[in-house]
N, C-alpha and C positions, 0 to 999 in steps of 0.2 A: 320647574316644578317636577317634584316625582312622585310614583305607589305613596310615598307617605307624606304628601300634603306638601308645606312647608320646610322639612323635615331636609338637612342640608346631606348632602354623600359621606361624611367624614361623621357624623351623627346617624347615622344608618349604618354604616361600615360597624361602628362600636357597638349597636344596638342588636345588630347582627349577629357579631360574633360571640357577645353575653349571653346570647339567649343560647347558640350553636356547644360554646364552654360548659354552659350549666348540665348540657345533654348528653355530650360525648365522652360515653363512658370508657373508650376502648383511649384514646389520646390522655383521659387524667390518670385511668390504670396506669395507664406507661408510666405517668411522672411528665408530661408535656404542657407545657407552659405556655400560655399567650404573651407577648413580651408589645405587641403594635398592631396595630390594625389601622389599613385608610382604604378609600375606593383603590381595588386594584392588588391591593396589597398587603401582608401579613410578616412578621418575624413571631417566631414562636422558638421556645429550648427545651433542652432537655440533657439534666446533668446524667453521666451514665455509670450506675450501680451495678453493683452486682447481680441483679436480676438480670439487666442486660446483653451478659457477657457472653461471648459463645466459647466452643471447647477452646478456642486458640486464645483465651484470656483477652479478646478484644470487643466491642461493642458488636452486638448481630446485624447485619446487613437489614434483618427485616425492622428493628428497632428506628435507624435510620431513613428507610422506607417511612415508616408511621409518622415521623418528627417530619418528614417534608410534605407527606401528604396531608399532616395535619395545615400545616402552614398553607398550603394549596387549596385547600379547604375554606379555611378563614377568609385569602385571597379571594377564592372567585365568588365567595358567598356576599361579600360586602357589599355589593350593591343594591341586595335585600330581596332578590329574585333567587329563589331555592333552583340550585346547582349541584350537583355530583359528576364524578369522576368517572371521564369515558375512557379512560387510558393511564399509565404514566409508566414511565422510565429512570430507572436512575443507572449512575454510574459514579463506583466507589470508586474514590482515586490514593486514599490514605487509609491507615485502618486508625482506629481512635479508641485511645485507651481508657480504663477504665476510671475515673475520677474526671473526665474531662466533659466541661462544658459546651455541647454541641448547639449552635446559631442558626437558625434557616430561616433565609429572608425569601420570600416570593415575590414576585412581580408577573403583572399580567404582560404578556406579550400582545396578544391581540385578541378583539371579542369582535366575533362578526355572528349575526342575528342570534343564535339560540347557542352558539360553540365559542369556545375559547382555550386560549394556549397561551400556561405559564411556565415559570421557570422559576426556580429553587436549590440557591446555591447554602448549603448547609458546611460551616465554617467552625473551625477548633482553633481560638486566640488569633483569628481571620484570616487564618490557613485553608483556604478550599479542602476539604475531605471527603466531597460526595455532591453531584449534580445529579437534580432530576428533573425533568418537562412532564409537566401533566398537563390532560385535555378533557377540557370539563363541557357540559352539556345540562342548558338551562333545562328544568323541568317541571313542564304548565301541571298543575293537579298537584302536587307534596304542598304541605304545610309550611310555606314560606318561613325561612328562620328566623327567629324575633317575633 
């Protein structure tokens, strides 16, 4: 049993991230998409327009940024205990052009008491184009999402 009764992980994960969706106005600005949600774990996209583009006619690094943090977000929030981001890291490995469909799936690495560390590989037609690690930090008192 958990915080919501009956109420199973994978039914919390979703209930989770509807209520996190409905609110985050900076991840639907962009155009970022929820695509899965489970305990643990999120894939979210984000197609890249023209709004995205930096001077070199390729997707903005910080765009990229947002698409995994969003997914990192969804991830460690799923277990229905309100989490935010103590860190994160990325490293662009491709640049990613304009018209293209960007993937980031997260997965938790590890949650030990109040902290946790994921990881968020963000893929073009399942080509690596960009890793990131973020470290999240449960936090007693916010308004639990959902």
């Amino acid at each position: 049993m958990n915080d919501h009764g009956d109420e199973d992980a994978a039914a919390v994960a979703t209930r989770t991230a509807d209520a996190m969706q409905r609110a985050d106005a900076a991840g639907n600005g962009a155009g970022v998409r929820l695509l899965e949600v489970g305990p643990g774990q999120a894939r979210a996209a984000l197609t890249v327009e023209e709004r995205h583009v930096n001077g070199h006619g390729i997707c903005h690094g910080g765009y990229l940024f947002l698409l995994a943090d969003c997914a990192f977000a969804y991830a460690c929030n799923s277990h229905g205990v309100s989490t935010v981001a103590s860190g994160g890291d990325i490293a662009f490995l491709r640049p990613v052009a304009l018209g293209a469909e960007v993937v980031a799936d997260a997965v938790e690495r590890a949650l030990a008491g109040r902290s946790g560390l994921y990881d968020v590989t963000l893929r073009v037609d399942g080509e690596p184009v960009a890793e990131f690690r973020g470290r999240s930090r449960q936090v007693p008192g916010l308004t639990p999402p959902g």
